[in-house]
N, CA, C and O atoms as CSV, one atom per row, in Angstrom:
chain,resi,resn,atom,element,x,y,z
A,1,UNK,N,N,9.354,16.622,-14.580
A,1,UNK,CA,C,8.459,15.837,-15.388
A,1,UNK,C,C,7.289,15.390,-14.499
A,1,UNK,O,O,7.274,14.427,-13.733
A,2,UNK,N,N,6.402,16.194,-14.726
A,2,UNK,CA,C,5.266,15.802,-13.333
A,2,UNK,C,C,4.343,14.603,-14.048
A,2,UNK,O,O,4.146,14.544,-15.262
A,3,UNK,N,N,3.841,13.703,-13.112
A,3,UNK,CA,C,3.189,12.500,-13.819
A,3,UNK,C,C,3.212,11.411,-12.850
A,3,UNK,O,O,3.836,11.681,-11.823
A,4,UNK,N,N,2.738,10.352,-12.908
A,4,UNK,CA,C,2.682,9.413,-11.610
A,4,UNK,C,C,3.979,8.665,-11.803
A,4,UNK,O,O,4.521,8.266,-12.834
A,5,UNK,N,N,4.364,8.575,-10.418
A,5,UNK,CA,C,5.441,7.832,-10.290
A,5,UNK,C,C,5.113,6.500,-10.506
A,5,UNK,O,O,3.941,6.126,-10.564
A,6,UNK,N,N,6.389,5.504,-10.670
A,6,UNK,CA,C,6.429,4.249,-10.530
A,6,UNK,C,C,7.393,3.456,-9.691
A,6,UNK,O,O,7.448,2.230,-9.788
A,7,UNK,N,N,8.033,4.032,-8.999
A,7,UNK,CA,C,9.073,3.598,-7.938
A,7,UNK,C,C,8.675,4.647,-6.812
A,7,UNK,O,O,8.217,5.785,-6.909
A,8,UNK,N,N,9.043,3.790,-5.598
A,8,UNK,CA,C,8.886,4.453,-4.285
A,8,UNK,C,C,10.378,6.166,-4.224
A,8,UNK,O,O,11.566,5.937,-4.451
A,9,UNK,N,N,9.960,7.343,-3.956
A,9,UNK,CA,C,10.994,8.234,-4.312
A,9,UNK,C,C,10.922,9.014,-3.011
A,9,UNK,O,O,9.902,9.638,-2.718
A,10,UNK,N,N,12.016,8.986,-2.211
A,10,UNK,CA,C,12.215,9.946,-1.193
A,10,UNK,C,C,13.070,11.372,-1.457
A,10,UNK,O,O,14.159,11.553,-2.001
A,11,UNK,N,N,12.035,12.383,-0.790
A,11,UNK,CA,C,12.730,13.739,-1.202
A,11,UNK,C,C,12.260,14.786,0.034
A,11,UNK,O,O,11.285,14.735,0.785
A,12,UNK,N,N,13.090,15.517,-0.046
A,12,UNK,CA,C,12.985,16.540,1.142
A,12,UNK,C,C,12.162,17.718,0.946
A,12,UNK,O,O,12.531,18.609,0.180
A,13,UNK,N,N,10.848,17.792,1.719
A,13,UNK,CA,C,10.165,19.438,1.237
A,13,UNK,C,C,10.811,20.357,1.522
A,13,UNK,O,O,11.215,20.639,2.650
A,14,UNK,N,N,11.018,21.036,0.360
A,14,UNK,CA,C,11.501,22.961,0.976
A,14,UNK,C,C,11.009,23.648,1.730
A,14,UNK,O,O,11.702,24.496,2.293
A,15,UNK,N,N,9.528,23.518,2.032
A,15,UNK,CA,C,9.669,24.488,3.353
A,15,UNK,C,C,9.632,23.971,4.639
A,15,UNK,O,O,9.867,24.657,5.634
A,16,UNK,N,N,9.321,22.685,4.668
A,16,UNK,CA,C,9.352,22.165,6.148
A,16,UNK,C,C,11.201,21.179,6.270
A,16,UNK,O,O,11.815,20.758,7.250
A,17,UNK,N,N,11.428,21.163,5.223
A,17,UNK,CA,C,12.941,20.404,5.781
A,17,UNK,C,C,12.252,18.899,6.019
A,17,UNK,O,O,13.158,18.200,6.472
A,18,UNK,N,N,10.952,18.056,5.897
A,18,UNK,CA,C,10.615,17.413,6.677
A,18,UNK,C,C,11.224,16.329,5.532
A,18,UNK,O,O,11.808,16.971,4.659
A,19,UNK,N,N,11.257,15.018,5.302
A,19,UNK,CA,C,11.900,14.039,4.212
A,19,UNK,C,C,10.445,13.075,4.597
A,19,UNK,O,O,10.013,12.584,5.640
A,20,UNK,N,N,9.864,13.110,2.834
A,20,UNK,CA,C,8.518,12.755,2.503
A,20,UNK,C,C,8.814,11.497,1.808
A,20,UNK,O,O,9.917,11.385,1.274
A,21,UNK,N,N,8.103,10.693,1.758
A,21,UNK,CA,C,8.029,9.392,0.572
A,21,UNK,C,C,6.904,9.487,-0.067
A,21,UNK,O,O,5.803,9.481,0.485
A,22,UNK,N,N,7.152,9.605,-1.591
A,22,UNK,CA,C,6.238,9.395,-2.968
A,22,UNK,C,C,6.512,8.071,-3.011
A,22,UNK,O,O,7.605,7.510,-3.078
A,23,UNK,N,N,4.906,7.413,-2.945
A,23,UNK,CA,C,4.537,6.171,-3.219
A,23,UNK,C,C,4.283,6.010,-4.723
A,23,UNK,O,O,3.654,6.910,-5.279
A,24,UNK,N,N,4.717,4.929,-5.462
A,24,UNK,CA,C,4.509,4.332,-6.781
A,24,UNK,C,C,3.125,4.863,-6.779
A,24,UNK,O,O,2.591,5.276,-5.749
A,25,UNK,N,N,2.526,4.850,-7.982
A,25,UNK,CA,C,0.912,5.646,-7.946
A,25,UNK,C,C,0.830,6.859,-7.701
A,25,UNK,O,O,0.055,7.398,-8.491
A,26,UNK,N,N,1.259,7.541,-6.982
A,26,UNK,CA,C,0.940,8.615,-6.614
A,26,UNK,C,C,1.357,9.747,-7.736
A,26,UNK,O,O,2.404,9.674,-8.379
A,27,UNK,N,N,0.088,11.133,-7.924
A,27,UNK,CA,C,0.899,12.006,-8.558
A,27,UNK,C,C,1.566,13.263,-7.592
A,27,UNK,O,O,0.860,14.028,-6.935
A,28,UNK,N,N,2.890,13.317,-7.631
A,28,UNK,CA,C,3.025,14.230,-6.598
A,28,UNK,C,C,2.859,15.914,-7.248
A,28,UNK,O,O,2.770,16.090,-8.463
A,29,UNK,N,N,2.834,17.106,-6.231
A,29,UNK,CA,C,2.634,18.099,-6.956
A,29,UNK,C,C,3.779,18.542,-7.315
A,29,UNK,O,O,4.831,18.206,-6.770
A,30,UNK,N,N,3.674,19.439,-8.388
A,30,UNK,CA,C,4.806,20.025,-9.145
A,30,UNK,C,C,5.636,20.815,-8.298
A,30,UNK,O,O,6.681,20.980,-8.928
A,31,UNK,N,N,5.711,21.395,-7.184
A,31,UNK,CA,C,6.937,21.377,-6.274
A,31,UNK,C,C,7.785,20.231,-5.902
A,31,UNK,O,O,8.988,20.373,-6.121
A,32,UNK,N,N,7.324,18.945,-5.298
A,32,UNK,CA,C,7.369,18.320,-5.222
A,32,UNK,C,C,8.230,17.466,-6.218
A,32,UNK,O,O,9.405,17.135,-6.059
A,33,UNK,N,N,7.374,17.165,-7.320
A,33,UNK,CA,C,7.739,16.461,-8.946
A,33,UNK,C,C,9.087,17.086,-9.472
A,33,UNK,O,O,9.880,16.500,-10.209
A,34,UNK,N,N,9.223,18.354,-8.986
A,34,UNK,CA,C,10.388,19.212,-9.573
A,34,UNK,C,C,11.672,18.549,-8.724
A,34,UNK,O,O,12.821,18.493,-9.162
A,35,UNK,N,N,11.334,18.172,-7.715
A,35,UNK,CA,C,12.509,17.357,-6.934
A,35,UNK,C,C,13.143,15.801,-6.877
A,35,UNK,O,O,14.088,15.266,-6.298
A,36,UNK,N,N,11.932,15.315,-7.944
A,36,UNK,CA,C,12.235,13.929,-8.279
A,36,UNK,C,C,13.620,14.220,-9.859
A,36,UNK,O,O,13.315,14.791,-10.905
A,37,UNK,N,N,14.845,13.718,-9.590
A,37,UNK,CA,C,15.514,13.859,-11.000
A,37,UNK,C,C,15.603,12.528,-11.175
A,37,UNK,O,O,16.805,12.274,-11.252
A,38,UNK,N,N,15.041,11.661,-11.267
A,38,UNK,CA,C,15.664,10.418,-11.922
A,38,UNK,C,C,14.204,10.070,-12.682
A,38,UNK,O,O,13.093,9.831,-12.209
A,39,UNK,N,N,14.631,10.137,-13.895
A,39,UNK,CA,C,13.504,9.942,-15.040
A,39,UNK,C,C,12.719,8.613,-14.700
A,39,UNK,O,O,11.520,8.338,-14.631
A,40,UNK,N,N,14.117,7.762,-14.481
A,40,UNK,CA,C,13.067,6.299,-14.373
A,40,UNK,C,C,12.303,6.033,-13.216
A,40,UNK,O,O,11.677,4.973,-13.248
A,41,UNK,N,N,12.202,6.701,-12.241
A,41,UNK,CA,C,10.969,7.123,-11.512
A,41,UNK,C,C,9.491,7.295,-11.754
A,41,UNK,O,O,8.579,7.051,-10.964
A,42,UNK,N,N,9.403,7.834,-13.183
A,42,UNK,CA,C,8.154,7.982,-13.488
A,42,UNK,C,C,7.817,7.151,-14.781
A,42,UNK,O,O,8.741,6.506,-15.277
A,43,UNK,N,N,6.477,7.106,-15.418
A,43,UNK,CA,C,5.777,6.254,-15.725
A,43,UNK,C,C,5.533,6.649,-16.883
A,43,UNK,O,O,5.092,7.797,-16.937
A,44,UNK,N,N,5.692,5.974,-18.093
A,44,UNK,CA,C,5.380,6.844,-19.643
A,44,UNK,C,C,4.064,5.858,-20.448
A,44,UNK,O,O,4.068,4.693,-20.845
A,45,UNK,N,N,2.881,7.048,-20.460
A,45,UNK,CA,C,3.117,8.330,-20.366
A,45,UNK,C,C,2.726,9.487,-19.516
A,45,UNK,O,O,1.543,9.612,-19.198
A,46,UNK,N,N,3.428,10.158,-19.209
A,46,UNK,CA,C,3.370,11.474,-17.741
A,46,UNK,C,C,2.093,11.987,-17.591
A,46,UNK,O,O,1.839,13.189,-17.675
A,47,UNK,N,N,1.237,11.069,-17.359
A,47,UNK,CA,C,0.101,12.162,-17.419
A,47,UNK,C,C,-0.385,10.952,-15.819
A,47,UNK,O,O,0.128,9.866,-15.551
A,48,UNK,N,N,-1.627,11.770,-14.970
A,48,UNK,CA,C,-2.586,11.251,-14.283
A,48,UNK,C,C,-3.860,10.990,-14.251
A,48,UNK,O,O,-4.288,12.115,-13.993
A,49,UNK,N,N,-4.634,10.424,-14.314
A,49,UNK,CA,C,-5.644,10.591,-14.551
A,49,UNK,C,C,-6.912,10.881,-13.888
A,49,UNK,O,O,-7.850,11.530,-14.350
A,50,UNK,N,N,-6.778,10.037,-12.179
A,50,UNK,CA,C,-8.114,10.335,-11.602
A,50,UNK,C,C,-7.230,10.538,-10.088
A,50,UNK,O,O,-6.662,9.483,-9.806
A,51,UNK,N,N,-7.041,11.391,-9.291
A,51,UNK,CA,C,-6.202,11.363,-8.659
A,51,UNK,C,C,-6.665,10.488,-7.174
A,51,UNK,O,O,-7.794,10.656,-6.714
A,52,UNK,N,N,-5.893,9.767,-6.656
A,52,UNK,CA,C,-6.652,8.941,-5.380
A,52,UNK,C,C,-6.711,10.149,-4.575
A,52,UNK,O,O,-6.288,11.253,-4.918
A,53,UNK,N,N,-7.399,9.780,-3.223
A,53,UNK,CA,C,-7.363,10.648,-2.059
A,53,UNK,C,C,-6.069,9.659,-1.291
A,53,UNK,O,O,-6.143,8.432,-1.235
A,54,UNK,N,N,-5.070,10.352,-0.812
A,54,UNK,CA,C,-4.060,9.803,-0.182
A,54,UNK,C,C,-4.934,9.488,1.703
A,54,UNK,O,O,-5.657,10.219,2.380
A,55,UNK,N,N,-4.411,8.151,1.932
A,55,UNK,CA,C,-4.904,7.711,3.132
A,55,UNK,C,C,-3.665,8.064,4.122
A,55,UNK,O,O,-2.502,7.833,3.792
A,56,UNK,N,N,-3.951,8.529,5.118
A,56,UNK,CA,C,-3.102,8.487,6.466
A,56,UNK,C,C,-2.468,7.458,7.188
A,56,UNK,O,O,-3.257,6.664,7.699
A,57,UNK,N,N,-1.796,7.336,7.295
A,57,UNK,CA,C,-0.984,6.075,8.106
A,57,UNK,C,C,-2.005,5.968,9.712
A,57,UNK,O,O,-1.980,6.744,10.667
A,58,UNK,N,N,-2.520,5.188,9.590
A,58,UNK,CA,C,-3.167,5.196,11.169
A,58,UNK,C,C,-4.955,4.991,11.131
A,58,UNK,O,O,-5.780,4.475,11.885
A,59,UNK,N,N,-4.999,5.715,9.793
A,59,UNK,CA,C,-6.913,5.577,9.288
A,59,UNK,C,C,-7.419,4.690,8.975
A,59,UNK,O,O,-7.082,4.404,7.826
A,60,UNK,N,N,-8.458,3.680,9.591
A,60,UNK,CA,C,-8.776,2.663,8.891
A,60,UNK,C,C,-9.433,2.840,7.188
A,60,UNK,O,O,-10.268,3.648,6.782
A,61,UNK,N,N,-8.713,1.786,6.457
A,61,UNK,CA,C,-9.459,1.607,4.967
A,61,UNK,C,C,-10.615,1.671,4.768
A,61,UNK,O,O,-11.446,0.892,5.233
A,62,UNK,N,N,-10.900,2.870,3.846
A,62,UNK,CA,C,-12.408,3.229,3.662
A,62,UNK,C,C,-12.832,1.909,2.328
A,62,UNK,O,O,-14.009,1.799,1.983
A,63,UNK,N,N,-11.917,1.153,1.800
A,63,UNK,CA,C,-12.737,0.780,1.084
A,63,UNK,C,C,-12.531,-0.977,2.098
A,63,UNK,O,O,-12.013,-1.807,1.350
A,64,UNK,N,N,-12.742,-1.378,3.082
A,64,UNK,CA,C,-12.357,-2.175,3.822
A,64,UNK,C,C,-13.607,-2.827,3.870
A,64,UNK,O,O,-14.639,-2.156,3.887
A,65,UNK,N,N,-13.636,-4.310,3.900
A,65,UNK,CA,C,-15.288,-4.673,4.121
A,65,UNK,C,C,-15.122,-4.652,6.229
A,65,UNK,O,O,-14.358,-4.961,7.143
A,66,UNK,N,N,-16.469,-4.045,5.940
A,66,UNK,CA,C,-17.211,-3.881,7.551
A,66,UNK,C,C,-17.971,-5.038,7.962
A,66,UNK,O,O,-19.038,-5.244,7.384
A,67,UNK,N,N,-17.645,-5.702,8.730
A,67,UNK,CA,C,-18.548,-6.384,9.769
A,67,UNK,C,C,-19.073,-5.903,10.782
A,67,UNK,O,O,-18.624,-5.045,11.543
A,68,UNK,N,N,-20.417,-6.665,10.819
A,68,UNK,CA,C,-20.631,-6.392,12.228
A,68,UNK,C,C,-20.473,-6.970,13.486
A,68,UNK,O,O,-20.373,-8.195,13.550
A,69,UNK,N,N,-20.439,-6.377,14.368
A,69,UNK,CA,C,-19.681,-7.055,15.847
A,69,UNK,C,C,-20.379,-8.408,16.162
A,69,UNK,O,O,-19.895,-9.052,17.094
A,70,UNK,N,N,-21.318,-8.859,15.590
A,70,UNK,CA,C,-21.936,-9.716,16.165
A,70,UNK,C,C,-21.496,-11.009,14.837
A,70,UNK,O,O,-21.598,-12.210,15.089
A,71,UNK,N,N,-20.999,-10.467,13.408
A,71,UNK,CA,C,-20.703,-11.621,12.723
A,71,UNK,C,C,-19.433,-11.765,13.889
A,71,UNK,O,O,-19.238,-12.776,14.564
A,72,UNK,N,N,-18.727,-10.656,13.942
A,72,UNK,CA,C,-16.968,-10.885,13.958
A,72,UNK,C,C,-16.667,-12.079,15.347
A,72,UNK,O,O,-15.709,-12.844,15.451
A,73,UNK,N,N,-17.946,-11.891,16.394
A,73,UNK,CA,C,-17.570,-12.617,17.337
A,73,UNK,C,C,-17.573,-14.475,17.065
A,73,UNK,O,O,-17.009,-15.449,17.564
A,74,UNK,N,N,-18.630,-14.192,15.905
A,74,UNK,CA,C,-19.169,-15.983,15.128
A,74,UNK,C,C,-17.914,-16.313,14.607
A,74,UNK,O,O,-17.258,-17.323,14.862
A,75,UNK,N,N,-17.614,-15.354,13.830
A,75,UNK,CA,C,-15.872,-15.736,12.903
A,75,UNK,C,C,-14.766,-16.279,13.640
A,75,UNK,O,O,-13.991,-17.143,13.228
A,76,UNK,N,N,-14.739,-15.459,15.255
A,76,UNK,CA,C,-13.669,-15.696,15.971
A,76,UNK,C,C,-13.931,-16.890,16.670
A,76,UNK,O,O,-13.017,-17.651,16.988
A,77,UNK,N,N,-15.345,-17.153,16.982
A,77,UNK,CA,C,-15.460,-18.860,17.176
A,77,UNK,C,C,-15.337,-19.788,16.588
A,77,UNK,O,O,-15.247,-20.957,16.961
A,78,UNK,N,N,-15.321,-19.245,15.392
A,78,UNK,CA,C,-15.319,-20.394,14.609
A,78,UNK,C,C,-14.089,-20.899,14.253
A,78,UNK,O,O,-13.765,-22.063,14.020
A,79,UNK,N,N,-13.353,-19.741,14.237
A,79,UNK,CA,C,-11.899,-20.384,13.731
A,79,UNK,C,C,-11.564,-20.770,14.866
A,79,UNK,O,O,-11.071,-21.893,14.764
A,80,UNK,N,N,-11.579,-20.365,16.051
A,80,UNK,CA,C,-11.185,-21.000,17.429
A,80,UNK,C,C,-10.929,-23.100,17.783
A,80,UNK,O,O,-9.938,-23.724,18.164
A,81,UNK,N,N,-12.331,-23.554,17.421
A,81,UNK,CA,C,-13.053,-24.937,16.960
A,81,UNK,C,C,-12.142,-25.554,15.737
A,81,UNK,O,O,-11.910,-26.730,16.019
A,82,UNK,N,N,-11.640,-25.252,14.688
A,82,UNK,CA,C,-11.121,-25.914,14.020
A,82,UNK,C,C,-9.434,-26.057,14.159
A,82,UNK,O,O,-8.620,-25.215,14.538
A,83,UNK,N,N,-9.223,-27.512,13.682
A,83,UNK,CA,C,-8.023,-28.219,14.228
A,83,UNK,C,C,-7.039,-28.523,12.956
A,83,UNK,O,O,-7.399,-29.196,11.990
A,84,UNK,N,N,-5.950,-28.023,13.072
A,84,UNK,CA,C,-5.063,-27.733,11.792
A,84,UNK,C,C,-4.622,-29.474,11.310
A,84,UNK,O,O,-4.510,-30.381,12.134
A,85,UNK,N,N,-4.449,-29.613,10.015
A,85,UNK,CA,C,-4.015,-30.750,10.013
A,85,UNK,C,C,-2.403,-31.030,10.250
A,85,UNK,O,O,-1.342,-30.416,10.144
A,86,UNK,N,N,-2.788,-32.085,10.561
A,86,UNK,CA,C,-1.587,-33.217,11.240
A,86,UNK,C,C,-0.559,-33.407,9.655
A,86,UNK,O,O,-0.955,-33.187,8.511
A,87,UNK,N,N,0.566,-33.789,10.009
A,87,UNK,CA,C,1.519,-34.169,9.195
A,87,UNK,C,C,1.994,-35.270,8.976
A,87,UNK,O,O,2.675,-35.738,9.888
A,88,UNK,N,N,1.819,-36.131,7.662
A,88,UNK,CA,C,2.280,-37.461,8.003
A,88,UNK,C,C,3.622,-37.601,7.375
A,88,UNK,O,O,3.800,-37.151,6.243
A,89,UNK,N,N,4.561,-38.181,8.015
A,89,UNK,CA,C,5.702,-38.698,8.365
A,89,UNK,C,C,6.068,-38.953,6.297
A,89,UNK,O,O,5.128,-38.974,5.503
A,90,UNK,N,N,7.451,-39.097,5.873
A,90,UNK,CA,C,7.386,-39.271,4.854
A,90,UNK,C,C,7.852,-41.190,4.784
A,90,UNK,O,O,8.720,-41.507,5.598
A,91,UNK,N,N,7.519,-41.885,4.236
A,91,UNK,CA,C,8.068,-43.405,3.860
A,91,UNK,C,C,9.234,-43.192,3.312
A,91,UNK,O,O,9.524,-42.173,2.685
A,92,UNK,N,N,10.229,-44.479,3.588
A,92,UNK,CA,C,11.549,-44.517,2.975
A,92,UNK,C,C,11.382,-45.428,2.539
A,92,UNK,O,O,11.777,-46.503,2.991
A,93,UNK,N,N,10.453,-45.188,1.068
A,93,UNK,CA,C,9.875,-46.269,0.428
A,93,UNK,C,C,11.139,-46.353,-1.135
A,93,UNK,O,O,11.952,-45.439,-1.271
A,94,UNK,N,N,11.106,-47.309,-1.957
A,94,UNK,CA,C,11.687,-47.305,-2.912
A,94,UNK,C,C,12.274,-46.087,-3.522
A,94,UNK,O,O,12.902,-46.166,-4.578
């Protein structure tokens, strides 16, 4: 039943032997999809629509906001300077 999953699904590729994880969202391909058997895995109704580009473990996020080096060093001063608040004690009032 090829279509985007909705639970995280681990399965083994046939030609590499290698053991892959299908992320929720993702549509996997129909080799692949053919190896998911548990219906409630996927998402009704089976269809995909715009397919993401899958990101690499290790790549920074393309949709990530960018600073520049010269805000990031202001940011890191700044939070440096500020002083967390204090805790006041509770009363063992009435």
């Amino acid at each position: 039943m090829p279509g985007r999953l909705k639970a995280a699904v681990y399965v083994q590729d046939p030609s590499t032997r290698e053991e892959l994880i299908l992320l929720p969202g993702e549509c996997p391909e129909p080799e692949l999809a053919a190896l998911v058997t548990n219906p409630d895995a996927w998402e009704v109704p089976p269809y995909c629509e715009v397919e993401a580009k899958p990101i690499a473990v290790g790549e920074p996020d393309p949709t990530a906001k960018k600073i520049a080096p010269e805000q990031a060093e202001q940011e890191e001063a700044d939070s440096g300077t500020k002083k967390p608040q204090t805790r006041r004690p509770r009363s063992a009032g009435s």
